[in-house]
C-alpha positions in Angstrom: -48.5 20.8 26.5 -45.6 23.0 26.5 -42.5 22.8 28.8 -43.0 26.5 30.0 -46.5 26.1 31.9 -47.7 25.4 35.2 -50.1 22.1 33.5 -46.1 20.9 32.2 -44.8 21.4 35.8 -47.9 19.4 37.3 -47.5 16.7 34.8 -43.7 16.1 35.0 -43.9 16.5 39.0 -46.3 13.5 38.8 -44.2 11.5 35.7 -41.1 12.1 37.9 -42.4 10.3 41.1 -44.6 7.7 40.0 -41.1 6.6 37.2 -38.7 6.5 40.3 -41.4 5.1 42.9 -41.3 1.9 40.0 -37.5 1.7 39.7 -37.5 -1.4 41.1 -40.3 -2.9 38.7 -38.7 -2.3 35.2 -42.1 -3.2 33.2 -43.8 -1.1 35.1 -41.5 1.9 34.9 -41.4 1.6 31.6 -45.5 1.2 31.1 -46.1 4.7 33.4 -43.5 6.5 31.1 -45.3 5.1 28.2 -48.5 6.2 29.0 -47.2 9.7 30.5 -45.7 10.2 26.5 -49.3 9.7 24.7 -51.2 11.7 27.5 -48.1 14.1 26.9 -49.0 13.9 22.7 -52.5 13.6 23.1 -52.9 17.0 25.2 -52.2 18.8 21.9 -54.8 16.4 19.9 -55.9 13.1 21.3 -56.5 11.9 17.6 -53.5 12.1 16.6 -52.8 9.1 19.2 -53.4 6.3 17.0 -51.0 8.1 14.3 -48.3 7.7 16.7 -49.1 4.2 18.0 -49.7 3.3 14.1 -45.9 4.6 13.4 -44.7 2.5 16.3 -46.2 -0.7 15.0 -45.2 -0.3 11.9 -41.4 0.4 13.0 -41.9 -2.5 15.5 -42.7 -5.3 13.0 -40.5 -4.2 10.5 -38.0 -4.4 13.3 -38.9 -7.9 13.9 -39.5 -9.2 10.1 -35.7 -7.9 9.4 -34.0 -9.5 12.2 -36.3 -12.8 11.7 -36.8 -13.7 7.9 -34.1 -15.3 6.2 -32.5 -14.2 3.0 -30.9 -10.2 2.1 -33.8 -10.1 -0.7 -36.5 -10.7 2.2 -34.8 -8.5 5.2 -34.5 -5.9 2.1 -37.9 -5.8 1.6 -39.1 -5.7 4.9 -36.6 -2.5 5.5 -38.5 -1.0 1.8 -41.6 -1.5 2.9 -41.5 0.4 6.6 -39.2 3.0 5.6 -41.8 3.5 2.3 -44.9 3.3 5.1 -42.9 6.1 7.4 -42.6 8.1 4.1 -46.0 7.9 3.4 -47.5 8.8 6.2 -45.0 11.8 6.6 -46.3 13.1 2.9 -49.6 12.9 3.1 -50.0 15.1 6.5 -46.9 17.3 5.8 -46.8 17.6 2.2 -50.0 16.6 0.8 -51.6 20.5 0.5 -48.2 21.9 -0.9 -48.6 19.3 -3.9 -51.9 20.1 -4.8 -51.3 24.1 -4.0 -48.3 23.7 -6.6 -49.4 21.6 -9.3 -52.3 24.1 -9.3 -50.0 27.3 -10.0 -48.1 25.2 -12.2 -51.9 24.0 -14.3 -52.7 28.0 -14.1 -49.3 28.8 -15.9 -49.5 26.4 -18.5 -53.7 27.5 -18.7 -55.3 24.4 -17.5 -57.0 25.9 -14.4 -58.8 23.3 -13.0 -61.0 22.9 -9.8 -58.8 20.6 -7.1 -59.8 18.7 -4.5 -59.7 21.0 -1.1 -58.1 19.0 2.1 -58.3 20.4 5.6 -55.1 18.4 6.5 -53.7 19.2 10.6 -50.4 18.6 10.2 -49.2 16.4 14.0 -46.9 18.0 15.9 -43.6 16.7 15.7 -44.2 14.2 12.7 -41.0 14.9 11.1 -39.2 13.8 14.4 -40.5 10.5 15.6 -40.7 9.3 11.7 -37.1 10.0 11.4 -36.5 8.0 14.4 -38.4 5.2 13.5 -36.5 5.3 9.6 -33.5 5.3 11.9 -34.3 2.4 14.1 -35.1 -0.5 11.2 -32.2 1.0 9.3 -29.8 0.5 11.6 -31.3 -3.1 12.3 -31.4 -3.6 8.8 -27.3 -2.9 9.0 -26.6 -5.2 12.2 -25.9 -1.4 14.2 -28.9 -2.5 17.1 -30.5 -5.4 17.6 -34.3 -5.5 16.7 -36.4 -4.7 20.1 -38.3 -8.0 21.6 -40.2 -6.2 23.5 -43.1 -4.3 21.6 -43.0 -1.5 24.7 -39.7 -0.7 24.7 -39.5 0.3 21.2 -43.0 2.0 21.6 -42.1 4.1 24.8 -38.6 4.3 22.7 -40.7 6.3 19.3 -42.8 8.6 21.7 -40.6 9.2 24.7 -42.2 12.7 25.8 -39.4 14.9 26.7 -37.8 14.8 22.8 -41.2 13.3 20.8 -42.2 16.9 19.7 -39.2 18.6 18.5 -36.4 16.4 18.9 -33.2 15.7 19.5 -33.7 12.9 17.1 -32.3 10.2 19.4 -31.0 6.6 18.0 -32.2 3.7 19.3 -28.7 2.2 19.6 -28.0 4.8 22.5 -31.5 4.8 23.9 -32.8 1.5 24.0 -30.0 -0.1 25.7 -30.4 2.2 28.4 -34.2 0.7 28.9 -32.9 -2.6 29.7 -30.8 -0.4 32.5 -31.7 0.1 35.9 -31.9 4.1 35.9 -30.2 5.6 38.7 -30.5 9.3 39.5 -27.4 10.1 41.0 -26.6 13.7 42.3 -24.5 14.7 39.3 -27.5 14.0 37.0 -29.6 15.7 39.0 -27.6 19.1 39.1 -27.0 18.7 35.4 -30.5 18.2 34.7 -32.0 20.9 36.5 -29.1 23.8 35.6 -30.3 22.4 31.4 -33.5 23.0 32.1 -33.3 26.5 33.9 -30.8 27.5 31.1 -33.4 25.9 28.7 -35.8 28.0 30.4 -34.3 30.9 29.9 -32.7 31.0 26.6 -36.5 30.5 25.3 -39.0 32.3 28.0 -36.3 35.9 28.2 -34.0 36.0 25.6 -36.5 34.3 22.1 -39.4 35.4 23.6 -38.4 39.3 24.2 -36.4 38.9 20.5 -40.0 37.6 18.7 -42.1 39.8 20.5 -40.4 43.3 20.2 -38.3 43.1 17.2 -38.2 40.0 14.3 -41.9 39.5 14.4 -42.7 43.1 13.4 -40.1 43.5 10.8 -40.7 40.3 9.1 -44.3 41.5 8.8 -43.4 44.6 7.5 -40.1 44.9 6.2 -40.7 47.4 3.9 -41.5 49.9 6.6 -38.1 49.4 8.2 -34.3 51.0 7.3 -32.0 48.8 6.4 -30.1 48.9 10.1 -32.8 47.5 11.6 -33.5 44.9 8.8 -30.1 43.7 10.0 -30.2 43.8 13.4 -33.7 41.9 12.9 -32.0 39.0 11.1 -28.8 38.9 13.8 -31.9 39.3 16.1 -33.8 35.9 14.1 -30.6 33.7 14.1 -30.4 34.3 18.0 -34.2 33.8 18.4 -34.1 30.5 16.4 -30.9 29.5 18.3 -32.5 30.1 21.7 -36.0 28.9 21.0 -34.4 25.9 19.5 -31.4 24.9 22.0 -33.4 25.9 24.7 -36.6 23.3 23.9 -33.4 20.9 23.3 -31.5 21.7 26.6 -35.0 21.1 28.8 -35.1 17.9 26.8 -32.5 16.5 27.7 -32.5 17.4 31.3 -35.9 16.2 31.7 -34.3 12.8 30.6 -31.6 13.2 32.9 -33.6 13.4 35.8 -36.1 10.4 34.6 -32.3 8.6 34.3 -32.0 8.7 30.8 -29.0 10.6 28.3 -29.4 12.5 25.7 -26.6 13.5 23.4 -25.8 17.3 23.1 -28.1 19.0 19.9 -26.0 22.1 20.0 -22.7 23.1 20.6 -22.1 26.7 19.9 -23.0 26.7 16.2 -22.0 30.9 15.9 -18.7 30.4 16.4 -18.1 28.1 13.2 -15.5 29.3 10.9 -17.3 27.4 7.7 -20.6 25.7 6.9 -19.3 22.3 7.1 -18.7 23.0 11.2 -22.1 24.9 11.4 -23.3 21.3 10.5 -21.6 20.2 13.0 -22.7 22.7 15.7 -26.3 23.1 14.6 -29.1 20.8 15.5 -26.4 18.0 15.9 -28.9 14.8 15.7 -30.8 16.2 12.6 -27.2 17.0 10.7 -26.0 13.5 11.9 -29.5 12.0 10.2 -28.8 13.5 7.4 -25.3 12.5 7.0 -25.9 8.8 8.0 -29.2 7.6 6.5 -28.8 10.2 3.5 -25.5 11.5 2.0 -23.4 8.5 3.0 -26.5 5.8 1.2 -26.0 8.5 -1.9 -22.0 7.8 -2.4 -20.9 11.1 0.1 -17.4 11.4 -0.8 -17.0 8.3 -2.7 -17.1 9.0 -6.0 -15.0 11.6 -7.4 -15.7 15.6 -6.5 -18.7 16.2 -8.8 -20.6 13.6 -6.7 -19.7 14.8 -3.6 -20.9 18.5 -4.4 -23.4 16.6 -5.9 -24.5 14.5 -2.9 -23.9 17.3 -0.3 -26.8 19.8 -2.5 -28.8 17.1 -2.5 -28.3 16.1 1.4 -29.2 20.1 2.4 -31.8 20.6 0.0 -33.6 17.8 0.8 -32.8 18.7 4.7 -35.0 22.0 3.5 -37.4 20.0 2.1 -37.5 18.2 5.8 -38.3 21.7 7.7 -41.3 22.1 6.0 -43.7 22.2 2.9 -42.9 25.5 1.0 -40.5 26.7 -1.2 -38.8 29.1 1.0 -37.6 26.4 2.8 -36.8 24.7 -0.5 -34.6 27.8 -1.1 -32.6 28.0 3.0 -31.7 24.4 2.1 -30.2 25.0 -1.4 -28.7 28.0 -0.1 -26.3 25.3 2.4 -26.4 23.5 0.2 -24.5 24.9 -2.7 -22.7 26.5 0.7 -21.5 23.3 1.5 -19.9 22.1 -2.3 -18.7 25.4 -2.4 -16.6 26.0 0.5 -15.0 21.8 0.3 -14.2 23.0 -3.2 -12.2 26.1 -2.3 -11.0 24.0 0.4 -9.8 21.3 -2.2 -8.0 24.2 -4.5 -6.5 25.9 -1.6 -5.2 22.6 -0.2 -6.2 19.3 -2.0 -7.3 18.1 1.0 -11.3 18.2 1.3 -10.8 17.3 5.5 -8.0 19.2 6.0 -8.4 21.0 9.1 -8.1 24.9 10.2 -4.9 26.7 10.1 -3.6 27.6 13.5 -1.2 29.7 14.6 -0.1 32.7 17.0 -0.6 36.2 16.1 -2.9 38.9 14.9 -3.1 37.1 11.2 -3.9 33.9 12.1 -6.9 35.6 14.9 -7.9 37.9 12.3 -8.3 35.1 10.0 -10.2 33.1 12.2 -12.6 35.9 13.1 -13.1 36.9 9.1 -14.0 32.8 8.6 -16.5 33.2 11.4 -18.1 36.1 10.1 -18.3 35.3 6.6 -20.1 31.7 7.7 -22.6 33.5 10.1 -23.3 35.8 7.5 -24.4 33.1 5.0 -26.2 31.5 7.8 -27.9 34.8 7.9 -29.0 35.1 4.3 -30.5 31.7 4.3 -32.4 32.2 7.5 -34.2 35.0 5.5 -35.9 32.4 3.7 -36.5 30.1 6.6 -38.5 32.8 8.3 -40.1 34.9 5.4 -43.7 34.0 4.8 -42.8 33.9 1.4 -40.9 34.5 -1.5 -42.3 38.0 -2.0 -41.9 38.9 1.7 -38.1 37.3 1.5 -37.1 39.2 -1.3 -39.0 42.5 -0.2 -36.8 42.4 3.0 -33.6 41.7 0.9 -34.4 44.9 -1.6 -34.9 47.0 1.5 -31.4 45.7 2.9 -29.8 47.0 0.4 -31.3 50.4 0.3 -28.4 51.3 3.3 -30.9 53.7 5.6 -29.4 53.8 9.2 -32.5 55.2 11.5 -33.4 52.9 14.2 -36.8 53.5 15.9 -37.3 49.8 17.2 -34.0 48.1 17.9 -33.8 49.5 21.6 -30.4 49.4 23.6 -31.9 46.0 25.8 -32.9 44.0 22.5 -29.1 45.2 21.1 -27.3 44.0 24.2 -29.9 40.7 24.0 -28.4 39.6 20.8 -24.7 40.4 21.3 -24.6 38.6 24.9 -26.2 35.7 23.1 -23.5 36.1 20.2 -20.6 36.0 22.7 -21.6 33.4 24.5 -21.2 31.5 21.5 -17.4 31.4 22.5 -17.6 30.2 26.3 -16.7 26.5 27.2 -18.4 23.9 25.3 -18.5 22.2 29.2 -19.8 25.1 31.3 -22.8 23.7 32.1 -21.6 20.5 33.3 -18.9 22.4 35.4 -21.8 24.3 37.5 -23.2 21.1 37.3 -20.1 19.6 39.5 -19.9 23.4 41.5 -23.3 22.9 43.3 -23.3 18.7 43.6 -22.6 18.9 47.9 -25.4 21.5 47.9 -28.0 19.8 49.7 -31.0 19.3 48.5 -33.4 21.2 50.2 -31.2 24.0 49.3 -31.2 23.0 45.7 -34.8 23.0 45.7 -34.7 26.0 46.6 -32.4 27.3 44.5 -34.4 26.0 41.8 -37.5 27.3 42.8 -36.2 31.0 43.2 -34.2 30.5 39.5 -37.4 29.6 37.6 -39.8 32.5 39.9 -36.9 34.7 38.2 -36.9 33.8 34.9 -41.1 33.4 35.1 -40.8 37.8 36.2 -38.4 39.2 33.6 -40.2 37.1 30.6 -42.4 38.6 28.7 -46.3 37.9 28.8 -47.6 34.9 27.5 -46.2 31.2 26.3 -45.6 31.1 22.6 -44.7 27.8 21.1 -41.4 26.6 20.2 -40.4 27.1 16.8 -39.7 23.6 16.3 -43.3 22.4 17.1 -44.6 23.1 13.5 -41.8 20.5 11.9 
């Protein structure tokens, strides 16, 4: 079911007064959410039901067995053997075929060609997500950071809680599941936040990726050969805004569905274009995934700990491996390495230029210190660039086709068109508005009353629904 269909508009119309018509029954609330999250995940593929409840269970005891058994050697185990079981179960669907496909090539090379075994394997929407949160929720039991949940449907509604469970934010259960034992109230700030996130949502992925997919990146990236080497670029500037808007704009409806069902989500993005080095993309750029990384990956490896070599060391490791997360193919492989090295890079320039890896930017008035700035920003979005290549290239020969046609400097342009341009530099300046600009509207339109803001709504989305494109393509996130 996707967010940008009349069958999602039905369903959330029905979630969103049955929830608040139970308010006063907290079970019950809870139950109906529960239930409205696997009719949500079975709509793609009712079997995949039981992988989800399976996940939760496995999470749930774990949960329980750590905060219960006595001992560090026995609470240890218990956190091994769930975060091993989450593992597992995220391999075989998501990685399982790439093994076999490479240790084949690999048998070929070294001529011991031999017949494998063939698996159909359906990789389940948004696997990578709720695994990650359920990794996240017995770790940070296992650390004393949340208590374990007593209740088996809090932490089950918590694992498949519809309006994130299919491509994120990755949300922790230290900040969600308190707010379960909460009595929600949907106050009229919430509601004006929610529903300005979800028309901007709306938009960013309906006009703005939709139009940039359709009429430009998905025809060069097929072809790339047949392009000059303008449009090759404007078709990656044209990529980095599609992902951007198909991505922050699933995340931005996500949380503002939560907001009006009386839940918060933190932010996922916060402008990423405008960072002036890799480590603040990180920062900027899918905000729960890089915060994942950080916590349950580079800090357990040493981060910063052990001497420089380790850190470059640990922050490779932490990107490649956040490659490795986005899917089962080496290109990806490849966009993660590229941060990667990114990353030990820049804090070792930083270190030489400074000795001080968390030093921050240098400020200052005048036309240096601007021109400075704007040459950091560049530069970073530019190696963003580059890597996103890989992310979206079929692969390897198609990524490196498009990269020996860049270079071949040929300025025609027959299918960048003055609307797709201006698409992709609005989208690039906005980068540099008000981190809070939606929350101001927000605040602007909360004595509207509501009839009006229905209304309003209504009219916004009707809109939106006549200048996009034809047809509902997925969000890019769904195949992670």
């Amino acid at each position: 079911m996707l967010f940008p269909t009349a069958d999602f508009a039905l369903f959330f119309f029905i979630v969103f007064c049955a929830s608040w018509a139970a308010v006063a029954r907290p079970d019950a609330r809870k139950l109906a959410l529960l239930v409205a999250s696997y009719f949500f995940y079975g709509y793609w593929d009712w079997r995949f039901m039981a992988l989800l409840a399976v996940s939760s269970a496995i999470n749930y005891t774990a949960g329980r067995a750590i905060a219960a058994w006595p001992g560090p050697r026995a609470r240890k185990a218990a956190l091994i053997t769930a975060i091993g079981l989450n593992l597992a179960i995220l391999g075989f669907f998501k990685y399982f075929g790439f093994f076999l496909e490479s240790l084949g090539d690999i048998m070929v090379m070294a001529g011991l060609e031999r017949d494998l075994p063939l698996l159909q394997i359906v990789l389940p929407v948004g696997i990578s997500f709720f695994t990650f949160q359920g990794i996240s929720y017995v770790v940070d039991v296992y650390r004393g950071e949340v208590g374990a949940a007593k209740s088996p449907l809090n932490l089950f509604l918590y694992i498949s809680f519809f309006p994130q469970l299919v491509a994120g934010p990755i949300v922790r259960a230290a900040w969600f599941l308190p707010q379960l034992d909460e009595t929600p109230e949907l106050t009229r700030r919430a509601l004006c936040f929610g529903l300005c996130l979800i028309l901007l949502g709306l938009f960013k992925k309906m006009v703005i990726a939709n139009y940039l997919a359709t009429e430009l990146v998905d025809g060069v990236f097929i072809d790339p050969g047949g392009y000059s080497s303008l449009e090759l670029l404007i078709a990656i500037y044209g990529y980095a805004v599609q992902i951007y808007c198909d991505f922050s704009g699933y995340s931005d409806i996500a949380i503002g569905v939560a907001a009006l069902l009386g839940y918060r989500f933190h932010r996922n993005f916060d402008r990423p274009y405008r960072a002036r080095s890799l480590q603040e993309f990180w920062r900027r750029w899918h905000i729960s995934l890089s915060q994942w990384l950080r916590d349950y990956l580079y800090k357990p490896l040493g981060g910063s700990k052990y001497g420089r070599i380790a850190t470059y060391r640990n922050l490779a490791i932490t990107l490649l491996l956040g490659g490795v997360w986005h899917g089962a193919a080496w290109t990806f492989i490849v966009w993660g390495a590229i941060h990667g090295t990114a990353l030990a890079v820049e804090r070792a320039l930083r270190e030489w230029r400074s000795g001080d890896a968390a030093g921050p930017h240098t400020t200052g008035r005048g036309a240096w210190p601007l021109a400075r700035a704007a040459g950091q920003v560049l530069l970073t979005f530019h190696i963003v660039c580059l890597a996103w290549i890989f992310f979206r290239a079929e692969d390897f020969a198609g990524a490196f086709v498009y990269l020996r046609q860049l270079g071949r400097f040929s300025g025609d342009l027959v299918v960048v068109t003055p609307f797709l341009a201006a698409l992709i530099g609005i989208t690039l300046l906005a980068q540099f508005v008000p981190s809070n600009s939606v929350e101001r509207l927000a605040r602007q339109i909360e004595g509207v009353p509501i009839a009006f803001l229905a209304a309003g709504f209504a009219v916004a989305l009707l809109a939106i629904d006549l200048v996009a494109p034809e047809g509902t393509a997925p969000f890019i996130y769904f195949q992670f």
